[in-house]
TORROPA-326613 format. One record per residue: x, y, z of N, C-alpha, C in turn; residue number from 0; residue in three letters. Coordinates in steps of 0.2 Angstrom, whole numbers, padded with zeros to 4 digits, always signed. Example, Ala and Ser with C-alpha at 12.3 -4.5 7.8 and 13.67 -1.06 7.14 Angstrom:
<nodes>
NODE   npx   npy   npz  capx  capy  capz   cpx   cpy   cpz num residuo
NODE +0066 -0028 +0039 +0062 -0022 +0039 +0066 -0016 +0039   0     ALA
NODE +0064 -0011 +0035 +0068 -0005 +0036 +0064 +0000 +0039   1     SER
</nodes>
This chain:
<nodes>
NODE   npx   npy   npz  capx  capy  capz   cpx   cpy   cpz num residuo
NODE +0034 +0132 -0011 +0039 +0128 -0015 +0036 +0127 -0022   0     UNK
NODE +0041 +0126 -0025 +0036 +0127 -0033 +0043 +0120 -0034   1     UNK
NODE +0040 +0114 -0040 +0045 +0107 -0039 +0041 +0107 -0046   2     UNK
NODE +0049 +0104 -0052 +0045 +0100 -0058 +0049 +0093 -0056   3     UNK
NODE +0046 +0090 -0060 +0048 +0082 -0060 +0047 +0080 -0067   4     UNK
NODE +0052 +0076 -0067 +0051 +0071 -0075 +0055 +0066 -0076   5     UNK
NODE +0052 +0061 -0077 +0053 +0055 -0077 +0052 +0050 -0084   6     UNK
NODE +0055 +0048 -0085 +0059 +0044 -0093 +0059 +0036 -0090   7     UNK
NODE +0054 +0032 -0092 +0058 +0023 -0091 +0055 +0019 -0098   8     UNK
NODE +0058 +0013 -0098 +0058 +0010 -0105 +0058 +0001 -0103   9     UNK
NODE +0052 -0002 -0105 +0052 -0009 -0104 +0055 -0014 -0107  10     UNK
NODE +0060 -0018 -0106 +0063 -0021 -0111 +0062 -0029 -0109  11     UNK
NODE +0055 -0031 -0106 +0053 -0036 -0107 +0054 -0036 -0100  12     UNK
NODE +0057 -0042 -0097 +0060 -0042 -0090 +0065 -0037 -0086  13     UNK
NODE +0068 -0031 -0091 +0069 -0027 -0087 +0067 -0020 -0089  14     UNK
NODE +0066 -0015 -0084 +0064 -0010 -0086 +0070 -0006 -0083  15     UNK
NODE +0070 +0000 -0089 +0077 +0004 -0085 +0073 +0012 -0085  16     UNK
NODE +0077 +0017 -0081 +0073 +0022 -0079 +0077 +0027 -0077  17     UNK
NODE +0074 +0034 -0080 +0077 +0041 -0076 +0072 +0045 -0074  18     UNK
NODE +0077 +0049 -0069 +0072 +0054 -0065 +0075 +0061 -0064  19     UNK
NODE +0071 +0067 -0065 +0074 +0071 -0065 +0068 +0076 -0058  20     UNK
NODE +0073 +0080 -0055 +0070 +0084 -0049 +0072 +0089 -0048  21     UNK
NODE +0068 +0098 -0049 +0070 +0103 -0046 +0066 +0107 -0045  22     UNK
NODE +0067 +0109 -0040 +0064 +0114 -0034 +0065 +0119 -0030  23     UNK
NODE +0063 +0123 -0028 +0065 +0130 -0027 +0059 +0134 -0023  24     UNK
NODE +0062 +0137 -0017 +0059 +0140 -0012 +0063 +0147 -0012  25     UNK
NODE +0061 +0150 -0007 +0061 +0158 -0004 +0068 +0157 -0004  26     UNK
NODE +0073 +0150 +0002 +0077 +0150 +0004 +0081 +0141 +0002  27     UNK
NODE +0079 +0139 -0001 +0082 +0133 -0002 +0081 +0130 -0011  28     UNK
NODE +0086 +0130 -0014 +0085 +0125 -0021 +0088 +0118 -0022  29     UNK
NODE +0085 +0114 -0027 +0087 +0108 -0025 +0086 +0106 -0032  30     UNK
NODE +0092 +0101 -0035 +0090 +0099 -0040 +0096 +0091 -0039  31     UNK
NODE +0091 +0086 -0044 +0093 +0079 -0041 +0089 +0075 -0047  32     UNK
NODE +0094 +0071 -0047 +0092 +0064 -0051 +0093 +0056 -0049  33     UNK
NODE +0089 +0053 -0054 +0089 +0046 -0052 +0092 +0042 -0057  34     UNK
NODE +0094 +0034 -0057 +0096 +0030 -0065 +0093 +0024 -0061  35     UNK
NODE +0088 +0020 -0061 +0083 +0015 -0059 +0084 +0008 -0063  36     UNK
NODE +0084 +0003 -0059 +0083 -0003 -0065 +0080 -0007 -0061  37     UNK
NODE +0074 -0011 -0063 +0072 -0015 -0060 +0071 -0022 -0067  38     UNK
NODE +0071 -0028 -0060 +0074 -0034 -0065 +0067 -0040 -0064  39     UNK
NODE +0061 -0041 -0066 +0057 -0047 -0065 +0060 -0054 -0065  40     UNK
NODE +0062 -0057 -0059 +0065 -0063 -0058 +0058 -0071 -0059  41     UNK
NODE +0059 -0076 -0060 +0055 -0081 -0057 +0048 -0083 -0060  42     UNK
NODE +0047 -0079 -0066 +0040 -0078 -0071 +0036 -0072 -0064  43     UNK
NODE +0039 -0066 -0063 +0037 -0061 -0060 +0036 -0062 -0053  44     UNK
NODE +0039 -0066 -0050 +0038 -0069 -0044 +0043 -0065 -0037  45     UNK
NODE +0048 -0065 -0041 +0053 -0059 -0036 +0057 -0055 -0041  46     UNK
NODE +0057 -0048 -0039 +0060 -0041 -0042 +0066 -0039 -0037  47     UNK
NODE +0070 -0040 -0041 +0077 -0037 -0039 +0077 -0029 -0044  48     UNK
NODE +0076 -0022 -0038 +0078 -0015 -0038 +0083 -0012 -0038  49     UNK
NODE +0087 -0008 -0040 +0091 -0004 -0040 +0093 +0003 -0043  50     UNK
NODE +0093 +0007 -0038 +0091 +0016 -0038 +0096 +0018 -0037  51     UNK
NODE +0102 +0022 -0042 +0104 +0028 -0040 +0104 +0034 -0039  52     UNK
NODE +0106 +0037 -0035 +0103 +0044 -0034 +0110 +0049 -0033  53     UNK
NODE +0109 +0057 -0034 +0112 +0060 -0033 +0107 +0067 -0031  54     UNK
NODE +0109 +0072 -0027 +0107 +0079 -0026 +0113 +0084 -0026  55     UNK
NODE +0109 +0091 -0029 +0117 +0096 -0027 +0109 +0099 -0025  56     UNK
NODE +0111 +0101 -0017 +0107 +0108 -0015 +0112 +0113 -0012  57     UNK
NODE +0106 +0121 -0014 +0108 +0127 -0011 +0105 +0127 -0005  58     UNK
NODE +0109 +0126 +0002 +0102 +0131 +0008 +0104 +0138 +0008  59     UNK
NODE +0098 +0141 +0008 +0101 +0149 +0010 +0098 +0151 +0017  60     UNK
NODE +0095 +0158 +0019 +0093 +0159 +0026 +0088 +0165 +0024  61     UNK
NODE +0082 +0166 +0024 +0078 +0169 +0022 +0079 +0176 +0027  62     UNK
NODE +0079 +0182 +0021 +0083 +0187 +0025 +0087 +0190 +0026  63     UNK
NODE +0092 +0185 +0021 +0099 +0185 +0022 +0103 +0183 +0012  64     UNK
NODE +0103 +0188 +0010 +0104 +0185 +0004 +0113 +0185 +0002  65     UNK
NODE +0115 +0185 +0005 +0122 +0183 +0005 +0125 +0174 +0011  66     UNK
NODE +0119 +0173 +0011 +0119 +0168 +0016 +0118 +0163 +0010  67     UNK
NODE +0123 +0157 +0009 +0121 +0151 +0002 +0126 +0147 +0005  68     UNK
NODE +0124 +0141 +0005 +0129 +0133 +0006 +0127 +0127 +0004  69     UNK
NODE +0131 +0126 +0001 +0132 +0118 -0006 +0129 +0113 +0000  70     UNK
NODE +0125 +0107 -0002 +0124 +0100 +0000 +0124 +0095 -0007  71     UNK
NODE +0128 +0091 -0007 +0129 +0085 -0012 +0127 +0078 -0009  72     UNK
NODE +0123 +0077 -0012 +0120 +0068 -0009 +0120 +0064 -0015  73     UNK
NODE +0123 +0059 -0013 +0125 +0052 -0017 +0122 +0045 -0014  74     UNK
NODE +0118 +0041 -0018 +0118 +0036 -0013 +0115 +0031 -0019  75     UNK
NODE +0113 +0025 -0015 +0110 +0021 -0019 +0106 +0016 -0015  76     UNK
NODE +0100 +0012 -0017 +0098 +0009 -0014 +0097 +0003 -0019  77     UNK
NODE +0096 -0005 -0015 +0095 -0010 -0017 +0086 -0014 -0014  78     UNK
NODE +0085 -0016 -0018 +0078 -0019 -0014 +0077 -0027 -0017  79     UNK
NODE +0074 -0032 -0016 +0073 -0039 -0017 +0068 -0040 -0015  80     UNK
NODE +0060 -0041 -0017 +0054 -0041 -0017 +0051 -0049 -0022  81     UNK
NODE +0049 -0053 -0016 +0046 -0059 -0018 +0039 -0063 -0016  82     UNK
NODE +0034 -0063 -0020 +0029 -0064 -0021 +0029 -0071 -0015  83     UNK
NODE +0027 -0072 -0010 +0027 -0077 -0005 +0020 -0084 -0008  84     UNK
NODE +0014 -0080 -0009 +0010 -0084 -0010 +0005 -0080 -0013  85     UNK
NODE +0000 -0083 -0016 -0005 -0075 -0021 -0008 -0072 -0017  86     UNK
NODE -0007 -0071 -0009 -0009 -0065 -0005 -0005 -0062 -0003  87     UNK
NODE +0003 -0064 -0002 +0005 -0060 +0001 +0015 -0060 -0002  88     UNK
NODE +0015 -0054 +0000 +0025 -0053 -0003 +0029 -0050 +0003  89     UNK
NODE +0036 -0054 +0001 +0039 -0048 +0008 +0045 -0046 +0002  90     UNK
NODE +0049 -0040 +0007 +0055 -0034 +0004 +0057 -0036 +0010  91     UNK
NODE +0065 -0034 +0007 +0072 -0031 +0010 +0074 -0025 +0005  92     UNK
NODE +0076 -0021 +0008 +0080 -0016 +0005 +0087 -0015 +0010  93     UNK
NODE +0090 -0010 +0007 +0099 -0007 +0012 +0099 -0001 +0008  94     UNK
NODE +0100 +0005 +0010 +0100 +0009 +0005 +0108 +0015 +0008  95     UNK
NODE +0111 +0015 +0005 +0114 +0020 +0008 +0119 +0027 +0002  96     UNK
NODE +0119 +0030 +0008 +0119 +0041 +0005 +0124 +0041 +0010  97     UNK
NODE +0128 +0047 +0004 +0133 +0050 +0007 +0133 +0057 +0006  98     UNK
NODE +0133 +0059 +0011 +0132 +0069 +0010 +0138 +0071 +0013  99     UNK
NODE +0139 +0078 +0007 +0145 +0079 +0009 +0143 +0090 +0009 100     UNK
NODE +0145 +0093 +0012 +0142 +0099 +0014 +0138 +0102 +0019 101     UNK
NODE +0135 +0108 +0018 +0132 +0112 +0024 +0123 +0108 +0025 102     UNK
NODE +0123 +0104 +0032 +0120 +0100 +0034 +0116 +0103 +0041 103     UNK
NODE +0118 +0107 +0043 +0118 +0111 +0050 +0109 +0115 +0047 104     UNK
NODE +0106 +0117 +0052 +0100 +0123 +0049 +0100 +0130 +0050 105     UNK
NODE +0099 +0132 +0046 +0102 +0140 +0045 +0103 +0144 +0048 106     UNK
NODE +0097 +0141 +0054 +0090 +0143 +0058 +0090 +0142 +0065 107     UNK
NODE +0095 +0136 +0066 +0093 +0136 +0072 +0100 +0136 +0079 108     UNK
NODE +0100 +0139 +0083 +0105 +0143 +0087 +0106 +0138 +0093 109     UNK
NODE +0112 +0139 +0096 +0115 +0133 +0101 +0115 +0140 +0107 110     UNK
NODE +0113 +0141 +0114 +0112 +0147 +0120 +0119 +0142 +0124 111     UNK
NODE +0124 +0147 +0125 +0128 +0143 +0129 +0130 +0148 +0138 112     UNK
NODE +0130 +0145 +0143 +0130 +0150 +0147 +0126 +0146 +0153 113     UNK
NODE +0127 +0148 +0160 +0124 +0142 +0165 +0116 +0145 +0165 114     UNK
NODE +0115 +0153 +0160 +0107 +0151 +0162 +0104 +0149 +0157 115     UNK
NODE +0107 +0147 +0151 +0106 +0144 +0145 +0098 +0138 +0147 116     UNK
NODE +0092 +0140 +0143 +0087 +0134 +0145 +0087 +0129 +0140 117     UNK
NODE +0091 +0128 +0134 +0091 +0123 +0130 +0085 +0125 +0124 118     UNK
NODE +0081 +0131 +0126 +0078 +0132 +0121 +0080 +0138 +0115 119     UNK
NODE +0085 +0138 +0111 +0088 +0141 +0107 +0095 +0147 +0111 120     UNK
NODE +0091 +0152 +0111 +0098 +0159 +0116 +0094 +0161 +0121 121     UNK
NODE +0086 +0158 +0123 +0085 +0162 +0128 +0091 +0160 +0134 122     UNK
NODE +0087 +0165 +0137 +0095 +0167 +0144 +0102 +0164 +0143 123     UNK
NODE +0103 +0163 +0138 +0112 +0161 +0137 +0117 +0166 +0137 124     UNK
NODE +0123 +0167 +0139 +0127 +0172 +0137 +0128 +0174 +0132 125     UNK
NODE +0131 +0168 +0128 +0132 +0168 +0121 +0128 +0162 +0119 126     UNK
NODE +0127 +0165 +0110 +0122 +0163 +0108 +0128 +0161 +0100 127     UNK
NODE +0128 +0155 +0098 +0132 +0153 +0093 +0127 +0148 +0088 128     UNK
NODE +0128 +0148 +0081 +0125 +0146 +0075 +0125 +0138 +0077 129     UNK
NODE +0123 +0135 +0074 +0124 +0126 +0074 +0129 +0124 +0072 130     UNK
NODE +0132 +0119 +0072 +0137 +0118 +0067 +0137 +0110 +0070 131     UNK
NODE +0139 +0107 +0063 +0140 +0100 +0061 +0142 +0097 +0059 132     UNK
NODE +0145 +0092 +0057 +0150 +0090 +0053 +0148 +0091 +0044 133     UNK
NODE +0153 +0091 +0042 +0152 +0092 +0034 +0152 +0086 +0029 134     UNK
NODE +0153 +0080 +0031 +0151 +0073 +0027 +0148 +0070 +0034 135     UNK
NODE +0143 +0064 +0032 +0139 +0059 +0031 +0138 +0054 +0029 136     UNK
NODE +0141 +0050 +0034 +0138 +0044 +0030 +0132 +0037 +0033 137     UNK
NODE +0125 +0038 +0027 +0120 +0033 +0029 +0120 +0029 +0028 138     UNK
NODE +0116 +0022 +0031 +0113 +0016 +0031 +0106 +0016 +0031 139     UNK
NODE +0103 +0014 +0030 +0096 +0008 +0030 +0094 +0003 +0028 140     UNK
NODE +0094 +0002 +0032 +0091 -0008 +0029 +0083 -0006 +0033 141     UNK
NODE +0077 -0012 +0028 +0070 -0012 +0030 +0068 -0020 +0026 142     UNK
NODE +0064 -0021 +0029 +0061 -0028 +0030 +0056 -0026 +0029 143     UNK
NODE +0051 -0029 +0026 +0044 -0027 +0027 +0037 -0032 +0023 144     UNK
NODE +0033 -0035 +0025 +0028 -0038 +0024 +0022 -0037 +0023 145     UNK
NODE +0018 -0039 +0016 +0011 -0036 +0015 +0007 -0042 +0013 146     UNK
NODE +0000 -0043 +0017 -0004 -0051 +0016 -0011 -0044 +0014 147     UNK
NODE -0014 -0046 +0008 -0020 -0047 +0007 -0026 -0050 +0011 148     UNK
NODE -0031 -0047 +0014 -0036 -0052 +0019 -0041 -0052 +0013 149     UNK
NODE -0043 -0048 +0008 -0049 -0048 +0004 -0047 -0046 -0004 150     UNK
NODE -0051 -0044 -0006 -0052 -0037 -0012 -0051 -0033 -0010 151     UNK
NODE -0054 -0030 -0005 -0052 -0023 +0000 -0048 -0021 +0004 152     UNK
NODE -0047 -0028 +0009 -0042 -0027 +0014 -0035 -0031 +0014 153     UNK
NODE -0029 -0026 +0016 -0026 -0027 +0015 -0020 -0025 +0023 154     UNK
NODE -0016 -0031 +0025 -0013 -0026 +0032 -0004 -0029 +0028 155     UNK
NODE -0003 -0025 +0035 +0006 -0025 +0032 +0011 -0024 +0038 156     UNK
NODE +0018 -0024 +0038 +0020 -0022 +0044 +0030 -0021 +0041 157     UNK
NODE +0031 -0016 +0043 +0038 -0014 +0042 +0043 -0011 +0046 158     UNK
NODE +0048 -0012 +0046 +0053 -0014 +0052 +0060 -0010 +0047 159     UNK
NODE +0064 -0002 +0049 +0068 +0001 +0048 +0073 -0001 +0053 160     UNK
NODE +0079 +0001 +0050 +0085 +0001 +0053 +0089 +0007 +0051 161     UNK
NODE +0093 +0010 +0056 +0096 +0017 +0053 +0102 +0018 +0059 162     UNK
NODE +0110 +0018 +0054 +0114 +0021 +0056 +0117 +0025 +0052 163     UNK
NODE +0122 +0029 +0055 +0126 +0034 +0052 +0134 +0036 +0054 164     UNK
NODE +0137 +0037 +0052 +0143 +0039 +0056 +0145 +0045 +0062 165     UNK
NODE +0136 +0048 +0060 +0138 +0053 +0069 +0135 +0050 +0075 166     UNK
NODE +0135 +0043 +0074 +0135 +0037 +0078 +0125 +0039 +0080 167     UNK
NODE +0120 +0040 +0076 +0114 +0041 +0075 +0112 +0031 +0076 168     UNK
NODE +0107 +0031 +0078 +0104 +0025 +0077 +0096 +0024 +0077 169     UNK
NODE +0093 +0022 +0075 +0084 +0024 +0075 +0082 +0016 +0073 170     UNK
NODE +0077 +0014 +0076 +0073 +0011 +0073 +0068 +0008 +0073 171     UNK
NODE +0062 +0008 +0068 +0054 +0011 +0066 +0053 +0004 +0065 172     UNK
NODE +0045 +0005 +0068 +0043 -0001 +0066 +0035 +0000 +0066 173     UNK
NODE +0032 +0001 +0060 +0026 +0003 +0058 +0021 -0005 +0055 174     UNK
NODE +0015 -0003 +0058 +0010 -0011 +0056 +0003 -0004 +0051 175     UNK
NODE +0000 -0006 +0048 -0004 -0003 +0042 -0012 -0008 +0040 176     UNK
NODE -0015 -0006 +0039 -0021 -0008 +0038 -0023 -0004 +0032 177     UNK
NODE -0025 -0008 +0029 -0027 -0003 +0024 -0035 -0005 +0019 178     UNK
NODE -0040 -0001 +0017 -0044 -0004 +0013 -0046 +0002 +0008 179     UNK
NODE -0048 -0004 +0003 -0051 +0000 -0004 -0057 +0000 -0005 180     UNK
NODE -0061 +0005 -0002 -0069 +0004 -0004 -0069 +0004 -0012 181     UNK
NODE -0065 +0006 -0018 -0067 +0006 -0024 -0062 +0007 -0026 182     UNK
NODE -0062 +0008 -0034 -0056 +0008 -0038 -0054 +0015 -0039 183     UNK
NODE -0048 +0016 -0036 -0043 +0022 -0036 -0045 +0025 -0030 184     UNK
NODE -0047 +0021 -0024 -0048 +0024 -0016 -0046 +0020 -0012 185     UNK
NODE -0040 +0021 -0008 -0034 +0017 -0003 -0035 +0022 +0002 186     UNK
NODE -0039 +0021 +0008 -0036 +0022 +0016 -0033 +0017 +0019 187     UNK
</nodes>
């Protein structure tokens, strides 16, 4: 994959406003996407209210197949509200949601249908048929998430995802984090 990035933002005291640009290209897929970002310092920097627009136009193709090409357009936006709880520690909420409207299925991978069908692509299936999906999308995600300082080095955290969609998909993550700085500019 070969990807440039460039990114434009401007401080205008308590607020900073921002663009992004993104495009990238593989053997079999192109993708080009941008952003228009604003975030706002509330409370003498104590709570940030974020907000991210985004859009994507990509090409999939099928490597092998050069007449094989299908549009994906992704729209969405994301809100986030970040507040300093105490000088060790801050919590987030975000909600972010994308609407995709295009070829979403994968190029690549085959549905075997047939009673000796194993569920692992066409082996033993009668017929063997492409994937297919619907052509619009619509996401959700909401995230909650907390981070406390224990030191100058250490730091833990813990964050909680929510995910629904309209092809009635549901998920959700819930990650804890530990994390230390033996020195400046090194985070495990």
């Amino acid at each position: 994959r070969n990807e440039l990035d460039a990114a434009l933002s401007h401080d205008l005291g308590d607020l900073t406003l921002g663009a992004s640009y993104r495009f990238s290209v593989e053997n079999d897929y192109e993708a080009h996407g941008g952003s228009a970002t604003g975030t706002l310092d509330l409370a003498d920097n104590n709570s940030t209210l974020a907000v991210n627009l985004f859009g994507f136009r990509d090409s999939v193709g099928r490597a092998g197949n050069e007449l094989f090409s299908r549009e994906l357009i992704t729209l969405g936006a994301r809100a986030s509200f970040t507040q300093v709880l105490d000088p060790n520690t801050l919590a987030q909420v975000a909600y972010e949601i994308g609407h995709l409207q295009g070829y979403q299925a994968s190029p690549y991978r085959f549905v075997g249908i047939g009673p000796n069908a194993t569920g692992y692509g066409c082996i033993g299936a009668l017929q063997c048929l492409r994937e297919h999906v619907p052509e619009t999308r619509l996401r959700h995600a909401m995230v909650a998430l907390a981070r406390r300082a224990l030191s100058d080095a250490f730091s833990i955290g813990a964050e909680y995802r929510f995910y629904f969609d309209d092809w009635e998909q549901r998920s959700h993550t819930v990650a804890a984090q530990l994390a230390w700085s033996p020195g400046a500019g090194t985070l495990l």
